[in-house]
N, C-alpha and C positions, 0 to 999 in steps of 0.2 A: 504494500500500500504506500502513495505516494504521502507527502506530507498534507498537501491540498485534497486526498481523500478521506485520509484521517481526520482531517477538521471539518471536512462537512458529514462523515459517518458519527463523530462523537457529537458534534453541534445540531444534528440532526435528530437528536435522540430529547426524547420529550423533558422539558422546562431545562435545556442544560442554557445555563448564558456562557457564552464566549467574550475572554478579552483576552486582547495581542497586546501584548508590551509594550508601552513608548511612550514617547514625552507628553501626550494629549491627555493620559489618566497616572501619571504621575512615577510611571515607574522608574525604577535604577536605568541606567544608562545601558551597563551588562546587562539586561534583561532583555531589552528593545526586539521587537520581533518574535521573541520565546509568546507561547499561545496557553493560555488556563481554560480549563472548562470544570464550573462548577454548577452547582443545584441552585435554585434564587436562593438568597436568604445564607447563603453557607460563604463564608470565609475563606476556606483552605477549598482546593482544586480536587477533583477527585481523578482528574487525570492531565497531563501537562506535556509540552513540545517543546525541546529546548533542542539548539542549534549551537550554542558555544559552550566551552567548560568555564565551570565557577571554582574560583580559588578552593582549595580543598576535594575539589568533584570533577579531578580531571584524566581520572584512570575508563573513560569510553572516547577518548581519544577524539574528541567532537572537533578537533583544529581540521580536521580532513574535508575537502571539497564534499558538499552535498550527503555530508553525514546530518541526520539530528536522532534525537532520543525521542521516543515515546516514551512516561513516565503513567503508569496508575496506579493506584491504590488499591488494593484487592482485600487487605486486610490481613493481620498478623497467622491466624491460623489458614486462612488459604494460601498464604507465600510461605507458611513449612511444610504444608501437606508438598506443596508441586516442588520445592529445594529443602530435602532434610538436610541438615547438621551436618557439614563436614563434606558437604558435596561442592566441588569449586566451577567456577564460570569466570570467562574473559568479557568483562565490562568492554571489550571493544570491537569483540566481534559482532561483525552485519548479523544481523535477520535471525540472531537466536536471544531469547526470553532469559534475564539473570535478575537476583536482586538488583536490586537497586545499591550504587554502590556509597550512598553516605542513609538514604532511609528506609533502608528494608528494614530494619528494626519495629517501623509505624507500619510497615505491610506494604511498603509498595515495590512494585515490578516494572522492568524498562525491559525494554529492546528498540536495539539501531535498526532504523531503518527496514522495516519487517518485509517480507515478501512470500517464501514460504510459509512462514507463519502467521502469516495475514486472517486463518482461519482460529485460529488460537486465541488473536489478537482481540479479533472482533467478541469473541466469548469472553475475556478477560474485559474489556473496554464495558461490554454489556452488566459484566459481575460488579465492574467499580461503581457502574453508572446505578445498577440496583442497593449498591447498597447507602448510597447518599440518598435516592429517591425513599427507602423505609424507615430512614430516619427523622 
């Protein structure tokens, strides 16, 4: 999935509001372009597009031409059921599903650039998107 079908499959999915980072809603400058999709009414994203690495968050090697992250939230016990304890993943390979490498602690899951996984994706994007919409 490309980045522009990702935002209109997640932005498409009922009451998600979308904002794009940038100087007209007051973001960081590093953020400008990175995409949030959250539930009305909710603070924290429950799934996110970022395109550059952030100080501390730069082992998915995001400086590569036409690389960006898909980030959701899936929540703590569904990101151990699918990565038990002591099972390792390269934060910087394309098109495969890893913790998230500074908040998988809070349950979330990335992958570069998904393509094979695009079906995976969409069940996972669906799970984050369920579980803000029950709360």
């Amino acid at each position: 999935m490309t980045e522009d079908e990702l935002i209109t499959f997640i932005g498409g999915l009922d009451g998600v509001e979308v904002v794009v980072a940038g100087p007209d809603n007051g973001a960081p400058e590093a953020a400008w372009g990175d995409v949030f999709f959250s539930a009305p009414g909710e603070r924290m994203p429950f799934a996110t597009i970022v395109k550059r690495d952030y100080p501390g968050d730069e082992s998915s090697r995001l400086d590569r031409e036409g690389v960006f992250r898909l980030n959701l939230g899936i929540g703590r016990d569904a990101l151990r059921e699918r990565f038990p304890a002591g099972t390792e993943h390269d934060p910087a390979a394309l098109d495969r599903l890893f913790p998230h490498p500074v908040y998988a602690g809070h349950g979330w899951v990335s992958v570069l650039n998904p393509v094979t996984t695009s079906d995976e994706v969409r069940g996972l994007i669906l799970a984050a998107h369920a579980r803000v919409a029950d709360q």
